[in-house]
N, C-alpha and C positions, 0 to 999 in steps of 0.2 A: 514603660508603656507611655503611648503621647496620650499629652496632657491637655483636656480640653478648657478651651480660653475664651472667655465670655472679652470680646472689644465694646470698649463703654466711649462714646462720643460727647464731647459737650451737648448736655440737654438731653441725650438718649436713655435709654436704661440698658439697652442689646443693643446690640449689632447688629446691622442691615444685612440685608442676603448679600448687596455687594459685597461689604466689607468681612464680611463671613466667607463669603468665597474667596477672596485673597488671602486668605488667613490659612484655607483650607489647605488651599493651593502652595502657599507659603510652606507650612508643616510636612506635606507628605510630598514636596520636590526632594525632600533627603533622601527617600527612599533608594533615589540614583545617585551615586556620585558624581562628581566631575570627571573622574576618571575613567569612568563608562568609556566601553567605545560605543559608537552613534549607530547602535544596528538596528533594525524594527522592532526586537524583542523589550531592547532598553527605554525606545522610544512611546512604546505602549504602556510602560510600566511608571513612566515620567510622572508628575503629576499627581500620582495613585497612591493610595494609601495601603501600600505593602505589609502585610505583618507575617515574622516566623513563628508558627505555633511550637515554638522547642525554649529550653533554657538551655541547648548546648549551644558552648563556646564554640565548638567546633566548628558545628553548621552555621556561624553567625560568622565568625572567620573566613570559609570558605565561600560565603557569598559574597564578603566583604571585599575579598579577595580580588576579583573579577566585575567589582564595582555596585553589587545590589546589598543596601544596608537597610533592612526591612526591619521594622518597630518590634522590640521582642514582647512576645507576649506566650506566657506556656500554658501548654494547657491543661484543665484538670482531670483530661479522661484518663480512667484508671491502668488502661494498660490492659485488660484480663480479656480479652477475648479466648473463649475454649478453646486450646490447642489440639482436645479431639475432634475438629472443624475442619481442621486443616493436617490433615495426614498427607505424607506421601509428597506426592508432586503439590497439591494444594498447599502444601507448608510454603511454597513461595510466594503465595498470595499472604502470608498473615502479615508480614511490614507494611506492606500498604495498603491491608484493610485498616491494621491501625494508626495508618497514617492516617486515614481518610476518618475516623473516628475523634483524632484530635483536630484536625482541620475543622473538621463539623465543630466540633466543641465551642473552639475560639470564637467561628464562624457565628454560630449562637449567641454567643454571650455579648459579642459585640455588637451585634444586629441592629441595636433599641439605640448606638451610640448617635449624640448629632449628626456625625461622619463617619461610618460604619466600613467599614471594609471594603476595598474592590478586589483584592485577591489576598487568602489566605494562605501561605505557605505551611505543608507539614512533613514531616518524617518521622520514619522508624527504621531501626535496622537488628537483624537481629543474627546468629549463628548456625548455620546446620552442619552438623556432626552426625553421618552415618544416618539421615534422618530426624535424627533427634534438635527440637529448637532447644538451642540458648539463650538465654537471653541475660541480663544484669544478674552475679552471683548474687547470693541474700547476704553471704555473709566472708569474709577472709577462709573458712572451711570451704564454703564451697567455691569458692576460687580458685582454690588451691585443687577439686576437683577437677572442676574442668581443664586449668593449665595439664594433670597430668592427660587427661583424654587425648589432649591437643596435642600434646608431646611425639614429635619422629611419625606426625601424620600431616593429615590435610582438613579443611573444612572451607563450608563455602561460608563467604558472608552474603546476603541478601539486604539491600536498603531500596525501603519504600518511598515513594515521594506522593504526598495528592498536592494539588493546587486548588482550592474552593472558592468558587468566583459567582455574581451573581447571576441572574438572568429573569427573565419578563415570567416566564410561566410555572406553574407550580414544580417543587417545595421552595423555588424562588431562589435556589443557587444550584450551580453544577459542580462535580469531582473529578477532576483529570488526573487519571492515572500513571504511576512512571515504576517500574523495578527495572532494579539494575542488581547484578552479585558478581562475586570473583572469587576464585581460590586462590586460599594464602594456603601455602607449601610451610611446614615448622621443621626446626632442626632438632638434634637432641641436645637436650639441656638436661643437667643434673637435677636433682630431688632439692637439693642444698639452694639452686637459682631459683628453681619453680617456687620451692617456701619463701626464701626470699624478696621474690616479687610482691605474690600475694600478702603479704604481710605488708609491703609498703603501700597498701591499700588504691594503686593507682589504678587496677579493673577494675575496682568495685562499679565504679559506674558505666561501665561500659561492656556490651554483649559480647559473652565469648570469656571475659575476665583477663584481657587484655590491650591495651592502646598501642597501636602501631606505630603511630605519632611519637611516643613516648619508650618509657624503657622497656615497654612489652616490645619493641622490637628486635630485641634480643634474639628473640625467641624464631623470630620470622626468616627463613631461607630463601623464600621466592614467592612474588604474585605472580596470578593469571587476573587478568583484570584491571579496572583502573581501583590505583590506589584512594581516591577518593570515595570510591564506594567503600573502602573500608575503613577509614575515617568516619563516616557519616554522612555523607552527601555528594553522588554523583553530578559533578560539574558540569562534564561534558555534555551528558544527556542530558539533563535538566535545561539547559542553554540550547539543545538543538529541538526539545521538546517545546518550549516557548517560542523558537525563530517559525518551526511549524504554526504551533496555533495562530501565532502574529499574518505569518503571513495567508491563514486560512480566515483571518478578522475572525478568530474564535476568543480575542483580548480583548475587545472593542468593548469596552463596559459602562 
């Protein structure tokens, strides 16, 4: 989390609005790297005080990736939205309602900060099978349930993105919405590999109760999709979703 820094001047006690503003500006120029390339989207985001509402490595890599290194901060909403809310086709909306639920969160809490947010990053992502959401197994059992669900079939994954930014009129910030999914195709795997897995505990924290990334993709035959959406974080969109708002001055903050 960045860390707020009181500048003491000979004979002052605080720091001037100049010297606060350089300071400001100093702190959240990280948010871009050098390695950015110079496009509108990165160019709007210069300067700003970027944070990801997530503790995934993942989605901090993948933005890293492509040159956006936004201040981690997670968040502490709980995740429980009623899943009988979202039946059917609406199950495609719950990622990124609960995106937009931790977005808000952060967005909140850091509200009161001397230098408060200009854009909140959030995700979620989660599994459907047959209808059914997945999401994080609770336990190595049920891991080991869903890898057999998943076995010699198909599922889609779905990752939600919000972006929460401010603005002049009331509740005093907006929520930019983004879904993206893909199906990942699974092969057959033995009883012996499925336990296996699960038991080396590397789904546990990931929907679906496998990493793609990782040795879950064993398991994996074929994507439809981009593979970063099932990682956790659509790249490509995500960057064409910003080049849009940028160039609709819907960043301008």
């Amino acid at each position: 989390m960045l860390t707020q820094v009181a500048l003491q001047l000979p004979g002052d006690t605080a720091c001037n609005s100049e010297n606060f503003s350089r300071l400001r500006a100093m702190q959240a120029s990280s948010s871009v790297s050098a390695t950015a390339l110079p496009i509108p989207a990165f160019n709007k985001l210069t300067g700003k005080r970027v944070v990801l509402a997530s503790a995934s490595p993942r989605r901090a890599q993948l933005l890293a990736a492509v040159g956006l290194t936004p201040e981690i901060v997670p968040s502490t909403f709980e995740e429980n939205l009623p899943k009988s809310e979202f039946r059917d086709d609406a199950a495609y909306e719950y990622p990124v309602e609960t995106a937009a639920s931790k977005g808000i969160e952060v967005y909140h809490r850091l509200s009161q900060d001397v230098n408060p947010p200009d854009f909140v990053i959030a995700a979620d992502t989660i599994v459907l099978k047959d209808g059914e959401i997945l999401e994080k197994p609770i336990d190595k059992n049920d891991a080991l349930r869903m890898l057999q669900d998943l076995n010699d079939g198909k599922c889609e994954v779905v990752t939600g993105v919000a972006l929460v930014h401010p603005i002049l009129t009331a509740p005093g910030y907006v929520v930019r919405r983004l879904t993206e999914k893909a199906t990942v195709h699974f092969g057959h795997s033995s009883l012996e590999l499925l336990t296996a897995y699960a038991e080396s505990g590397e789904g546990l924290d990931r929907a679906g109760a496998f990493a793609i990334q990782g040795l879950g993709g064993l398991f994996v035959r074929a994507i439809e999709g981009d593979w970063n959406t099932v990682v956790g974080f659509p790249i490509y969109s995500f960057f064409a979703f910003l080049h849009e708002l940028a160039e609709d001055g819907e960043l301008d903050v």
